[in-house]
Every structure is written in structure tokens, then in C-alpha cells.
DRENLUMZA-856093 format. One record per atom (N, C-alpha, C): atom name; x negated, y, z; residue in one letter; residue number from 1. Coordinates in nm, 2 decimals, decimal comma. Atoms other than C-alpha are relative to their C-alpha. Layout:
// residues N
+-------+--------+--------+--------+--------+-----+
| atome |      X |      Y |      Z | residu | num |
+-------+--------+--------+--------+--------+-----+
|    CA |      X |      Y |      Z |      a | NUM |
...
+-------+--------+--------+--------+--------+-----+
//
This chain:
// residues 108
+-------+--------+--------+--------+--------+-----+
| atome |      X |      Y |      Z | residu | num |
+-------+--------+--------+--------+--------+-----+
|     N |  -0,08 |  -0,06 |  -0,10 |      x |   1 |
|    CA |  -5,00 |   5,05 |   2,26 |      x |   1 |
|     C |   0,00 |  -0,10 |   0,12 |      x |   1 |
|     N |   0,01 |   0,09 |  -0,13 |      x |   2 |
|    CA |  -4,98 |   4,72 |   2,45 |      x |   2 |
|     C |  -0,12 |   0,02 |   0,12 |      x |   2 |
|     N |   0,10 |  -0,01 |  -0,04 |      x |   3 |
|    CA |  -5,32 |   4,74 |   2,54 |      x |   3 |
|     C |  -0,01 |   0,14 |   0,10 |      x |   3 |
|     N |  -0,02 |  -0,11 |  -0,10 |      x |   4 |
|    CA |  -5,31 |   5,11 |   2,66 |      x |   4 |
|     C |   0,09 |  -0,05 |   0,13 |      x |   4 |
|     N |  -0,13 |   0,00 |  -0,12 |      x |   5 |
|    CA |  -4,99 |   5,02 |   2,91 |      x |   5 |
|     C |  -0,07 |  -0,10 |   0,12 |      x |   5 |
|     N |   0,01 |   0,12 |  -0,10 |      x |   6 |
|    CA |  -5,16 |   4,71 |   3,04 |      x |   6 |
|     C |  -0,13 |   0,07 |   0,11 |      x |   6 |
|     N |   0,10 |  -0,06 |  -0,04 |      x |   7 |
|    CA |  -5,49 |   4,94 |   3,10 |      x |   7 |
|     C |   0,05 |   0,05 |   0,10 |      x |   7 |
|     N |  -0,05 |  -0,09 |  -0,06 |      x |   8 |
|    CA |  -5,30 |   5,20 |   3,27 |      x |   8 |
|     C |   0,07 |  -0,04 |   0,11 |      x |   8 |
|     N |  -0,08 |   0,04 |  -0,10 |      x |   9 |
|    CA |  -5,09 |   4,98 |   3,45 |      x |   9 |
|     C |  -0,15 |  -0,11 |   0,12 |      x |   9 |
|     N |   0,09 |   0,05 |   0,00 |      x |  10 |
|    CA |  -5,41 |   4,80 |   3,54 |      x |  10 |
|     C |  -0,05 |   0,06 |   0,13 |      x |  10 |
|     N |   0,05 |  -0,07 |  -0,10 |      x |  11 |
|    CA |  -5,55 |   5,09 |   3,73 |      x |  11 |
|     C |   0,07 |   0,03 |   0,10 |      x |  11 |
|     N |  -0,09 |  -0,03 |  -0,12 |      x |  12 |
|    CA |  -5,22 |   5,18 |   3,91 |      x |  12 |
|     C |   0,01 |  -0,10 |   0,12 |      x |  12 |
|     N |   0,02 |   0,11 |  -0,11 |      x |  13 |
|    CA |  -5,25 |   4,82 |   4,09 |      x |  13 |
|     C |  -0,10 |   0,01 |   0,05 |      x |  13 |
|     N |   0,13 |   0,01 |  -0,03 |      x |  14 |
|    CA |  -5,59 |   4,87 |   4,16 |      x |  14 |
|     C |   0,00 |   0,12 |   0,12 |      x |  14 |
|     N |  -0,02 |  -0,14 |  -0,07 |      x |  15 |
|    CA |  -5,54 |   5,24 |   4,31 |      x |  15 |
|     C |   0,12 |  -0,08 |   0,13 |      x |  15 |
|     N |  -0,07 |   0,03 |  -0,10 |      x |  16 |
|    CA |  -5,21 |   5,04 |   4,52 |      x |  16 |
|     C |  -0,03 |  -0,11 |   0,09 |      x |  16 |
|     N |   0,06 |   0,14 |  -0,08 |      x |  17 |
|    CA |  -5,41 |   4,78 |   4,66 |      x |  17 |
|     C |  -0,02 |  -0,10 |  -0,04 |      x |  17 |
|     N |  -0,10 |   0,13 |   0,08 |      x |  18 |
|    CA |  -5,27 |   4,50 |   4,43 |      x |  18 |
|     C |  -0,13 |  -0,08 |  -0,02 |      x |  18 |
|     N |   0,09 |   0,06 |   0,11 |      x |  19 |
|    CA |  -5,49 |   4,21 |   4,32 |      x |  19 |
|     C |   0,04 |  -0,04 |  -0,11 |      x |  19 |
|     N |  -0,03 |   0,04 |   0,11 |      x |  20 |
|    CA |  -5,25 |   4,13 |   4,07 |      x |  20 |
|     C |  -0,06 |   0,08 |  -0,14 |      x |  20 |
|     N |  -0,06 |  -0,09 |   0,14 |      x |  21 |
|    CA |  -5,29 |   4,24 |   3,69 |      x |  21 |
|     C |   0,06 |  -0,05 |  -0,10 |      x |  21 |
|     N |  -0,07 |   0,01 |   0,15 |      x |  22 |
|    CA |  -5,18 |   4,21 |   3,36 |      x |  22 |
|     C |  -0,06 |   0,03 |  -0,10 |      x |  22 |
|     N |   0,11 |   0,00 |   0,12 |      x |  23 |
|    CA |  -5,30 |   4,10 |   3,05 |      x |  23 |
|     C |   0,13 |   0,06 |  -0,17 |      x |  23 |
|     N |  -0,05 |  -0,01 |   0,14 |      x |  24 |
|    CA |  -5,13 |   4,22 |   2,70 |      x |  24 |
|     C |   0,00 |  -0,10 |  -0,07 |      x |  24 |
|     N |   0,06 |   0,14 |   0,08 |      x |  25 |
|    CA |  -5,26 |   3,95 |   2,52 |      x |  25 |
|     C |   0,13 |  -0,14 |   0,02 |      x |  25 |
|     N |  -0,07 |   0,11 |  -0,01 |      x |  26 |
|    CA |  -5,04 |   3,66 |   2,43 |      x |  26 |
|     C |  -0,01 |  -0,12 |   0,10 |      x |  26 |
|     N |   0,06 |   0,09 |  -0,05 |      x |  27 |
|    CA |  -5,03 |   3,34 |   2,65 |      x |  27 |
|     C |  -0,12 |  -0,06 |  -0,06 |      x |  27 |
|     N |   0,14 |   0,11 |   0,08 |      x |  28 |
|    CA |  -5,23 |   3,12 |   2,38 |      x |  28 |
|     C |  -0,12 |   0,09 |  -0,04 |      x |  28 |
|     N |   0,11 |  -0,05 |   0,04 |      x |  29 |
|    CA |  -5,45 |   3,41 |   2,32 |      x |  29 |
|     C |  -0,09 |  -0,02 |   0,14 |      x |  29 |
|     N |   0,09 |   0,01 |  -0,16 |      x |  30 |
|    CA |  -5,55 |   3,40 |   2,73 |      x |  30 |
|     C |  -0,04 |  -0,13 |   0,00 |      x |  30 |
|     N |   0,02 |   0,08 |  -0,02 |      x |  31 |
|    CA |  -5,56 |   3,04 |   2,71 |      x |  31 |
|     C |  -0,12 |  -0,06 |  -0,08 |      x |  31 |
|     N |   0,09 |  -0,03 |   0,12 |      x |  32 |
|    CA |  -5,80 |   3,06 |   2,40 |      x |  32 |
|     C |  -0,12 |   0,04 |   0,08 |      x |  32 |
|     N |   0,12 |  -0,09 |  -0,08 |      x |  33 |
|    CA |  -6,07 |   3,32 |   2,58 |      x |  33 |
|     C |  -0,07 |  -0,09 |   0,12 |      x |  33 |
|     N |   0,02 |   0,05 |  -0,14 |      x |  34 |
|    CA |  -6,05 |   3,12 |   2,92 |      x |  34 |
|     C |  -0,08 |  -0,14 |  -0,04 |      x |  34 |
|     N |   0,15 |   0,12 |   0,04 |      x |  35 |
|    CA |  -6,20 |   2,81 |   2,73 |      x |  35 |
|     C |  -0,07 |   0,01 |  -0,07 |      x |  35 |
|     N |   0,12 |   0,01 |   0,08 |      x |  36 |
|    CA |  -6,41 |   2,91 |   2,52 |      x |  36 |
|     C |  -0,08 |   0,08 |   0,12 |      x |  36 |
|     N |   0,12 |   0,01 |  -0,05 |      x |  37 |
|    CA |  -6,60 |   3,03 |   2,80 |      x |  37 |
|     C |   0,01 |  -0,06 |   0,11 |      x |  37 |
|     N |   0,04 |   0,12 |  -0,09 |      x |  38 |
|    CA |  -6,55 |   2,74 |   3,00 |      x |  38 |
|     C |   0,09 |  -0,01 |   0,11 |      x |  38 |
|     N |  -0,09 |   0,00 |  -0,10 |      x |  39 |
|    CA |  -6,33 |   2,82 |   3,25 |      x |  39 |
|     C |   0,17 |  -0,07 |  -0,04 |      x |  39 |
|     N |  -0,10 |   0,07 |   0,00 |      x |  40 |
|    CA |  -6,06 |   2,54 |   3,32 |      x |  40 |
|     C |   0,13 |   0,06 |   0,06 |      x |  40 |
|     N |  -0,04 |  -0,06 |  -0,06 |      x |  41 |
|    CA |  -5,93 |   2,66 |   3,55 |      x |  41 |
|     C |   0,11 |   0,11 |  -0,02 |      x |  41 |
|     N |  -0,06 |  -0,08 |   0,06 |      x |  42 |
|    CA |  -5,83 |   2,99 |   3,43 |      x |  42 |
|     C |   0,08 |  -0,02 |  -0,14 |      x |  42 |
|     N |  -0,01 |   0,08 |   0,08 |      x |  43 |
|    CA |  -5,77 |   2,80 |   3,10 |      x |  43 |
|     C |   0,20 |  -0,01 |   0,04 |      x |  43 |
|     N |  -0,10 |   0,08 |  -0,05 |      x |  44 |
|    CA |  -5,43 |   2,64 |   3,29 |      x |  44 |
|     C |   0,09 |   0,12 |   0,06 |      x |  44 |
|     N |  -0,09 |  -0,12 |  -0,02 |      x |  45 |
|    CA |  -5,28 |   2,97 |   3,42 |      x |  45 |
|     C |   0,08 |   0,05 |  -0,06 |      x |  45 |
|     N |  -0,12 |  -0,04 |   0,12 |      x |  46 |
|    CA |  -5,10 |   3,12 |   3,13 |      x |  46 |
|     C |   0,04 |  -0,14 |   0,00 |      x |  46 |
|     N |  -0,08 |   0,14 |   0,05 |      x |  47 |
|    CA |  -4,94 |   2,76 |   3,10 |      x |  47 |
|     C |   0,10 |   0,03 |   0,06 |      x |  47 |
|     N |  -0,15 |  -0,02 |  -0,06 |      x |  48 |
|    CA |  -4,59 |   2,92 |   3,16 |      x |  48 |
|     C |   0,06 |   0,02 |  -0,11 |      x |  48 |
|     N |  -0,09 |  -0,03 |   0,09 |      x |  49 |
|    CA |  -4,30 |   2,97 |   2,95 |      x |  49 |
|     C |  -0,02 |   0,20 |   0,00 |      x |  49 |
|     N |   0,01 |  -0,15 |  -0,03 |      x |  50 |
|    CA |  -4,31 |   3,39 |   2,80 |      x |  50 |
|     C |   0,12 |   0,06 |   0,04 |      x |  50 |
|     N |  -0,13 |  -0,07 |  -0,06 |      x |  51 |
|    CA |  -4,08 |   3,63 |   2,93 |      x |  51 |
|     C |   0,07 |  -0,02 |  -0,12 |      x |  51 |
|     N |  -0,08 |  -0,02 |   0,08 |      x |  52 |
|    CA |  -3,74 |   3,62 |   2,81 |      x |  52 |
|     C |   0,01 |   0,17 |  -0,06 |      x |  52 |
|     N |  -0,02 |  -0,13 |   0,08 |      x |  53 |
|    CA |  -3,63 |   3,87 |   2,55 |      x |  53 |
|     C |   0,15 |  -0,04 |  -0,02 |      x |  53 |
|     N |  -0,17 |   0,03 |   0,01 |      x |  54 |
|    CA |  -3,26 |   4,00 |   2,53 |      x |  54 |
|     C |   0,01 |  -0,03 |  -0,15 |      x |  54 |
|     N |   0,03 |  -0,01 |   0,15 |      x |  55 |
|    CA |  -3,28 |   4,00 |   2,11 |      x |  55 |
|     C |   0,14 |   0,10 |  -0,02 |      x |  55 |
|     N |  -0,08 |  -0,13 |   0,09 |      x |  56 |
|    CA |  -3,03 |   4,24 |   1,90 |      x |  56 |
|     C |   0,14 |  -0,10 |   0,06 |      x |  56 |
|     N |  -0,08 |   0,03 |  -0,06 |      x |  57 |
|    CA |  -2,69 |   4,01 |   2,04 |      x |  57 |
|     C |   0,02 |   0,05 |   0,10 |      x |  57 |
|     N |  -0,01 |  -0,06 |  -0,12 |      x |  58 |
|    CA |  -2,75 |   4,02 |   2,36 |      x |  58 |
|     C |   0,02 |   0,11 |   0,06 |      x |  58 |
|     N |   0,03 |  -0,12 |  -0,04 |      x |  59 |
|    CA |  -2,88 |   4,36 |   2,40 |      x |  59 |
|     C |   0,14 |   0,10 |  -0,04 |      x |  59 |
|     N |  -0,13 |  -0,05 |   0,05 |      x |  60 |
|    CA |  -2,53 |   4,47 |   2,20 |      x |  60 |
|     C |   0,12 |  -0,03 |   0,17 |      x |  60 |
|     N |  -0,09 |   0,05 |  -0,15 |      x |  61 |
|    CA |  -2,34 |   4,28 |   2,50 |      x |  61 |
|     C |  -0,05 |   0,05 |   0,09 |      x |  61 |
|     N |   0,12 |  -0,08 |  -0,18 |      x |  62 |
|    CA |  -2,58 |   4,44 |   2,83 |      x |  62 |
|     C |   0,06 |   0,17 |  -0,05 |      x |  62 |
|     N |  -0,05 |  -0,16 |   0,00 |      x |  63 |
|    CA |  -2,54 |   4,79 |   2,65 |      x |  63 |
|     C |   0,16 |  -0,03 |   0,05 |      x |  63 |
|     N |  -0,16 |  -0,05 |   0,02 |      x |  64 |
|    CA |  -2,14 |   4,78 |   2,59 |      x |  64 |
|     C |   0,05 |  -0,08 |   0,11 |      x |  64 |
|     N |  -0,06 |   0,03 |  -0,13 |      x |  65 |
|    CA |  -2,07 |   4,63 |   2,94 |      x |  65 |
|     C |  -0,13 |   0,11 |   0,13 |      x |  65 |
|     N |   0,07 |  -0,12 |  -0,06 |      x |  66 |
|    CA |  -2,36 |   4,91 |   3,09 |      x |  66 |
|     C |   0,09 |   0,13 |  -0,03 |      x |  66 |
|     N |  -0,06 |  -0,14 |   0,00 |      x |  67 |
|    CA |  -2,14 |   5,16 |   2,94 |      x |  67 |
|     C |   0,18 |  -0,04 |   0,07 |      x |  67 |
|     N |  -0,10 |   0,02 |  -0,09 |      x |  68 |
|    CA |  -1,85 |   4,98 |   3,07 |      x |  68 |
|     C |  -0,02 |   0,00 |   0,15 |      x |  68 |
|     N |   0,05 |   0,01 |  -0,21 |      x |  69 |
|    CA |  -1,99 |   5,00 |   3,47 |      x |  69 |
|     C |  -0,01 |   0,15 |  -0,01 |      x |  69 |
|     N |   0,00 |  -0,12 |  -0,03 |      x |  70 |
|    CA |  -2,05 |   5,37 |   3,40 |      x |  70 |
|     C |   0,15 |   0,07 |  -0,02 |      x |  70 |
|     N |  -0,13 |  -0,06 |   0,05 |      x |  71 |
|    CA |  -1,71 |   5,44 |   3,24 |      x |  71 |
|     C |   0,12 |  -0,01 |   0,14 |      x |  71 |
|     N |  -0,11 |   0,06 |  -0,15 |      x |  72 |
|    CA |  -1,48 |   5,21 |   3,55 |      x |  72 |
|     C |  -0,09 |   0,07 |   0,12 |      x |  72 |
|     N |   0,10 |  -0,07 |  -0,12 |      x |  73 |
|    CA |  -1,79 |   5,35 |   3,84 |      x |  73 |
|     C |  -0,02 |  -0,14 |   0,08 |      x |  73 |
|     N |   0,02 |   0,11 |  -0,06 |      x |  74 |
|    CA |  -1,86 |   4,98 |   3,90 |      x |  74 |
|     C |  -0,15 |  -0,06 |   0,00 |      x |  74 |
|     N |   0,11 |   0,03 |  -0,01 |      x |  75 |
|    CA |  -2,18 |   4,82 |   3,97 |      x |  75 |
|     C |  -0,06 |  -0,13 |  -0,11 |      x |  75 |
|     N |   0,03 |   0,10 |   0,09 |      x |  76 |
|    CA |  -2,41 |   4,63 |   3,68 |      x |  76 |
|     C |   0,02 |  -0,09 |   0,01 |      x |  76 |
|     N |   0,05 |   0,11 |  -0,02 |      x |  77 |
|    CA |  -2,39 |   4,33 |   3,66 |      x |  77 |
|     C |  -0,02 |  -0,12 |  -0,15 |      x |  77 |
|     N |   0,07 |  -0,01 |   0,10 |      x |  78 |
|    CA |  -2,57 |   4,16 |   3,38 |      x |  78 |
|     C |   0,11 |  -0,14 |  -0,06 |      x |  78 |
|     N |  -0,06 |   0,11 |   0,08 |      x |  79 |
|    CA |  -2,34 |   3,92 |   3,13 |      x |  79 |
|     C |   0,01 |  -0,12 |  -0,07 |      x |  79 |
|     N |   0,05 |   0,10 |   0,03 |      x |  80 |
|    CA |  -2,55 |   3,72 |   3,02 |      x |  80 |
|     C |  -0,11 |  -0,09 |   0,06 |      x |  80 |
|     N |   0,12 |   0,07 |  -0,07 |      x |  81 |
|    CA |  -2,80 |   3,45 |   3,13 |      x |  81 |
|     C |  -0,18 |   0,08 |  -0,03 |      x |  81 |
|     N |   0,18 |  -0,08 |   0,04 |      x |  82 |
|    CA |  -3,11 |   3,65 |   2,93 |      x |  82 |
|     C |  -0,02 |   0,15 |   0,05 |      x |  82 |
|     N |   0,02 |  -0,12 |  -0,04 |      x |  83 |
|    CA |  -2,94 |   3,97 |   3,06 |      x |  83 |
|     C |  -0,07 |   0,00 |   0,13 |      x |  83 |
|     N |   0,09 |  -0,01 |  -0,14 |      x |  84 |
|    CA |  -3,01 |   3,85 |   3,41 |      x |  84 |
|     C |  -0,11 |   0,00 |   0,02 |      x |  84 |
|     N |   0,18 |   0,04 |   0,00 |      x |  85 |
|    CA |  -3,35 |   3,75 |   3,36 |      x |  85 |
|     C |  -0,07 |   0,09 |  -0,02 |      x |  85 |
|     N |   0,07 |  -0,09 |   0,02 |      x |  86 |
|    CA |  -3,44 |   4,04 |   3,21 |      x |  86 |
|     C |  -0,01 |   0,10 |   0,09 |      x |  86 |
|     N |  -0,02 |  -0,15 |  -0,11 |      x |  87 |
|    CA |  -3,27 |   4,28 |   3,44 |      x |  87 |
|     C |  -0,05 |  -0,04 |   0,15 |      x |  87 |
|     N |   0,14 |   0,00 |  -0,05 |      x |  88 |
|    CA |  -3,47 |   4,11 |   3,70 |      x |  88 |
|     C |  -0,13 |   0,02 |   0,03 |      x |  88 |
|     N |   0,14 |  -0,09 |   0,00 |      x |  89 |
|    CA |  -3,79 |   4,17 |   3,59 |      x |  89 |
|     C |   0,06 |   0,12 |  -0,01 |      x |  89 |
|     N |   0,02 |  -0,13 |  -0,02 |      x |  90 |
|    CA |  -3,69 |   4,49 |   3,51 |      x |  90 |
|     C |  -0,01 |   0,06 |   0,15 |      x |  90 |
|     N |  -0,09 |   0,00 |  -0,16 |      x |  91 |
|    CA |  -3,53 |   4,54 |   3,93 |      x |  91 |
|     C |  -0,14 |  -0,01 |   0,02 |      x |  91 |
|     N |   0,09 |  -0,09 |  -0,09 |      x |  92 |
|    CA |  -3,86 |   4,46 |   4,03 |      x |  92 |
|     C |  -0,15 |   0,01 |  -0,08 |      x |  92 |
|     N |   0,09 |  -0,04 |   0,01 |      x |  93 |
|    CA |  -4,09 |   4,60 |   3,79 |      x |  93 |
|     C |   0,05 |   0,14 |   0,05 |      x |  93 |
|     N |  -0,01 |  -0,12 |  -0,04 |      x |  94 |
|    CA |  -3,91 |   4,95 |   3,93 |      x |  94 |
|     C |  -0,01 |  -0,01 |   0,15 |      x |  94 |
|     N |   0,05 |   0,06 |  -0,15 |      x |  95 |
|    CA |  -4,00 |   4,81 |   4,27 |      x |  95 |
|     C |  -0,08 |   0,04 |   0,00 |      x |  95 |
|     N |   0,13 |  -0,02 |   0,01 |      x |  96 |
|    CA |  -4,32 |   4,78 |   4,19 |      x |  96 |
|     C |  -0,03 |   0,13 |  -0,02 |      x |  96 |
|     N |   0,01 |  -0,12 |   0,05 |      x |  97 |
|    CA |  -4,32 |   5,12 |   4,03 |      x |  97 |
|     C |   0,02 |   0,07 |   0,16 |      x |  97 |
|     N |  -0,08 |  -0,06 |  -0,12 |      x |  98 |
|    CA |  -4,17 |   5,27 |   4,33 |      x |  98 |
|     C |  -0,16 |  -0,04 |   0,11 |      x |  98 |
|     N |   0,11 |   0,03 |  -0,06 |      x |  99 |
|    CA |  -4,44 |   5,12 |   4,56 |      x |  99 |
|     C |  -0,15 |   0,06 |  -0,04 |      x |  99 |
|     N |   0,16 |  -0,05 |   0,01 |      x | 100 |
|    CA |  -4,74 |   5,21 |   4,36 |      x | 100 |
|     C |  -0,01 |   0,19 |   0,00 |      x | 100 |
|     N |   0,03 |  -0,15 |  -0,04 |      x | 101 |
|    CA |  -4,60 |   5,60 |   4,37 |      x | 101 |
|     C |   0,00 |   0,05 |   0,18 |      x | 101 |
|     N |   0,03 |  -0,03 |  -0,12 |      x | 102 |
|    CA |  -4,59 |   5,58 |   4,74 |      x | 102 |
|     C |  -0,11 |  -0,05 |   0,06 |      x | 102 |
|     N |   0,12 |  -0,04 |   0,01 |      x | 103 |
|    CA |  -4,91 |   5,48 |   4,74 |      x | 103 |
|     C |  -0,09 |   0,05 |  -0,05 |      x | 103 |
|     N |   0,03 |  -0,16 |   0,10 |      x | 104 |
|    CA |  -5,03 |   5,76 |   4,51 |      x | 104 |
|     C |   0,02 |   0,08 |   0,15 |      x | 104 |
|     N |   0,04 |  -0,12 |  -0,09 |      x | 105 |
|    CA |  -4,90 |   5,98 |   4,78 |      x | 105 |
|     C |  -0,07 |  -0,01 |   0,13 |      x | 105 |
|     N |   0,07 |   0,09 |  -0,14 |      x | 106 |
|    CA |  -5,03 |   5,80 |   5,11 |      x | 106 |
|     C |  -0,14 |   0,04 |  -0,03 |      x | 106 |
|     N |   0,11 |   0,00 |   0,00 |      x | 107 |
|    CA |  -5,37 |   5,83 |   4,96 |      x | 107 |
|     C |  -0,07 |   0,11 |  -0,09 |      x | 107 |
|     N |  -0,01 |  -0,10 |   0,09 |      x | 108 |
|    CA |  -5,35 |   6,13 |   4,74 |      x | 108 |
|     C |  -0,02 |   0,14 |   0,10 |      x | 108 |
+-------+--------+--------+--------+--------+-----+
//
């Protein structure tokens, strides 16, 4: 499934101009591939820490203060340190999103 999303998402950068992509594959798996065929370079890239994950705690805390901002009509705001991080990426992978359907229509 990873694989499909990364594909898919793959081509929507491609269609929005982007040179970025995205690999599915673990860091040490990219770092693996990139030297065995020689490239240093690329090798040194994945050398980042992986995205955080909220885990089954956290995620209990984010929900039951998400149902609390809908219940008061107050604005999210994330409670924990891993909620922020996450709800970042998330913020602007719907960015992103958002951009690549108005370039869908622009060129559609």
C-alpha cells in the first residue's frame, strides 16, 4: 500500500511541477540502494531522524482534546510535543494537497 501512495503521490508532484518526491522505503533501506550503487552522495540524504509518530497515548490525548475544540468551538491546538510535529506535517501535507489540485485545474 505504501508503495501505491508513494507512486501516486509521485505523479501528482510531477503533474504540479514539484521536483520533490517520496520514497516509501525505510531510511536504511534508501541508504542501502544509494551505496550499493555507488552513489555517496545520495548515500548521505536519508541521514535524518524518521518522522515522528503519535503512538496509541498520545493519539488518545490529540483525539480527546480534538473532541474537546469541537465540543467548546475553539481552535486546535495540539497538546503534546509529538502532537505538534505531527499536526505539522499533516498542515502542510494539506497544503501541499491543496496546491497540487489547483494545479490539476490550471492545466486540466
Amino acid at each position: 500500500m505504501r508503495g501505491l501512495w508513494a507512486e501516486l503521490l509521485n505523479q501528482a508532484l510531477k503533474m504540479a511541477g514539484e521536483v520533490a518526491k517520496v520514497d516509501h522505503r525505510s531510511l536504511e533501506a534508501q541508504r542501502v540502494e544509494a551505496q550499493s550503487q555507488g552513489d555517496a552522495q545520495k548515500a548521505e540524504e536519508p541521514d535524518r531522524d524518521p518522522e515522528v509518530k503519535l503512538g496509541p497515548a498520545t493519539n488518545v490525548m490529540e483525539r480527546r482534546e480534538r473532541r474537546a475544540v469541537e465540543r467548546d468551538g475553539r481552535e486546535y491546538v495540539p497538546v503534546t510535543d509529538r502532537g505538534r510535529a505531527v499536526h505539522a506535517a499533516r498542515e502542510a501535507f494539506h497544503e501541499m494537497r491543496e496546491r497540487l489540485d489547483i494545479a490539476r485545474e490550471t492545466s486540466g
